[in-house]
C-alpha positions, -999 to +999 in steps of 0.1 A: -019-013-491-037+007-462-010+007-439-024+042-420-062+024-416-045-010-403-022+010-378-054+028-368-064-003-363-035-019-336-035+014-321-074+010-308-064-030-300-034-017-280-053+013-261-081-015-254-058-037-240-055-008-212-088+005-213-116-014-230-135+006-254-170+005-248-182+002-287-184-034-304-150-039-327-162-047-360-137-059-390-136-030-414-138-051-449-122-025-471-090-024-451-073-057-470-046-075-461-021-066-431+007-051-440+036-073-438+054-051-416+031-050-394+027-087-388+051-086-356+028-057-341-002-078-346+012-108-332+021-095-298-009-074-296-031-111-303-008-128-278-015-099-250-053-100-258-051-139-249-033-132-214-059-103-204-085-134-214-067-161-192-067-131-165-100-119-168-109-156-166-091-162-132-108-131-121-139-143-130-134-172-112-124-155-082-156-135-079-178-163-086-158-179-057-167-149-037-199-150-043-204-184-040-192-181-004-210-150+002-242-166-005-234-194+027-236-165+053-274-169+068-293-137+063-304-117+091-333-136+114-367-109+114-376-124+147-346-114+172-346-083+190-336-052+169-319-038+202-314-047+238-320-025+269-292-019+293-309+005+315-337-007+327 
């Protein structure tokens, strides 16, 4: 049982939860099984990763939204006056 490697593991899955490492996560195959004691930990860790999903989703959405609507505003014309003269 490689109980140190497989908490190595959750800790990197916990601290990406917070702050995404930037490296690809890539299944190490000589860790084995998961420790039965840590079954629980590995649960709630899954079950967070899936509500940062559904919330990077919505704010996916949300953007695409934005820009979506950001795209109806009419660019500037090139053939109105840059300025107007007051004095004169």
């Amino acid at each position: 049982m490689n109980t140190d490697a497989w908490t190595a593991q959750l800790d990197r899955f916990e601290r990406d939860l917070e702050c995404p490492d930037a490296s690809p996560w890539h299944p190490d195959p000589t860790l084995g099984p998961l420790p039965a004691h840590l079954l629980e930990r590995a649960r709630s860790i899954a079950a967070r990763q899936l509500e940062r999903t559904a919330q990077l989703r919505g704010e996916l959405a949300s953007t695409r939204a934005q820009l979506d609507a950001a795209r109806l505003i009419p660019g500037r014309r090139t053939d109105d006056a840059a300025y107007v003269e007051r004095d004169g």
